[in-house]
N, C-alpha and C positions, 0 to 999 in steps of 0.2 A: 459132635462138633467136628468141624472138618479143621485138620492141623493142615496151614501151607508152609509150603517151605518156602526156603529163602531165597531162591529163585525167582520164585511166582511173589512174594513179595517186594524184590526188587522189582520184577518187570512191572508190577502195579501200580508201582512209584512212578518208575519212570514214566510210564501211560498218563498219569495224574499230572508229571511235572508236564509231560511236550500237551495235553489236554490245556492246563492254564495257560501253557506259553503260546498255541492257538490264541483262545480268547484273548489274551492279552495282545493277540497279532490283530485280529481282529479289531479290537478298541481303540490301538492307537493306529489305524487305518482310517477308523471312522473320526476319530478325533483330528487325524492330520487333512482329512476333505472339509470338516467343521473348520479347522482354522483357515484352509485356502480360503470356502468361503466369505469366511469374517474378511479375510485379506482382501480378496475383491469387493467385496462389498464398500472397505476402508478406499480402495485406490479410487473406486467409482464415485466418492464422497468426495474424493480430494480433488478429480475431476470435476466435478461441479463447480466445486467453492473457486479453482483456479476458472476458471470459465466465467465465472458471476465477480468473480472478484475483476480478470481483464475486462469485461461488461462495463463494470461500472469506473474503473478508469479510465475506457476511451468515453464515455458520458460526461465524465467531469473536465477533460481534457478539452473535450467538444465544447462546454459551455465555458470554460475559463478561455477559449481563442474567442468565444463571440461575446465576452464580455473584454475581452482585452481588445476586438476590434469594435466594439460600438466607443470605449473610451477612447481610443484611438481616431476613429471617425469625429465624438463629442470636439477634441482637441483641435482635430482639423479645422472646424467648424468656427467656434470660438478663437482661432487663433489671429483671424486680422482683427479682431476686436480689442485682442493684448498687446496687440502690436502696436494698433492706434494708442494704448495707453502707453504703450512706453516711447513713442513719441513723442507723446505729453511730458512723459517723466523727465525725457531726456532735454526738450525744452527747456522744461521748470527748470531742472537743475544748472545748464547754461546757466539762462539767468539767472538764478540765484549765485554762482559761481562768479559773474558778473559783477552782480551789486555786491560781493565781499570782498570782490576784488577793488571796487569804488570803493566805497567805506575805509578798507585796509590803505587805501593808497592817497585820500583825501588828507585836508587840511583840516582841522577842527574837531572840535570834542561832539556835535549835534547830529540826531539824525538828518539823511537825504534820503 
């Protein structure tokens, strides 16, 4: 059986220790390119959803001006019609304002 000494003992350590601490350089090289990728992968993903996401708020934007201009237009539309009625209203009430004013200011307990 071959005796070493403790020389060649230490140096075999140490060979062993800088051996794993390689591999160990190795792994967390391969590990730190795995995570960039995951990272890019992550940015490129957030790149989309920010893209699809402003997508669809100038789409909803778009349709909420051409529904606020068609009810806008509707109004236009419709508006000498409310007009005509509130000429009416404002008629009616005249008169009615009118004949309370008769009534309040008459002689007698009967209707006129």
């Amino acid at each position: 059986m071959e005796r070493r000494t403790p020389e060649v003992r230490v140096a075999e350590a140490i060979n062993h220790v800088l051996a794993a601490e390689s591999e160990a350089a190795v792994v967390i090289a391969a590990a730190e390119r795995e995570a960039e990728a995951v990272m890019e992968a992550a940015r490129g993903r957030r790149r989309q959803i920010l893209e699809r996401t402003r997508r669809r708020a100038s789409r909803l934007h778009a349709r909420a001006q051409q529904h606020l201009r068609q009810a806008i237009e509707e109004l236009d539309r419709t508006k000498p019609a409310q007009d005509a009625d509130l000429d009416t209203l404002r008629a009616r009430s005249r008169a009615a304002v009118a004949e309370l004013a008769k009534r309040l200011t008459s002689q007698g307990d009967g209707p006129h």
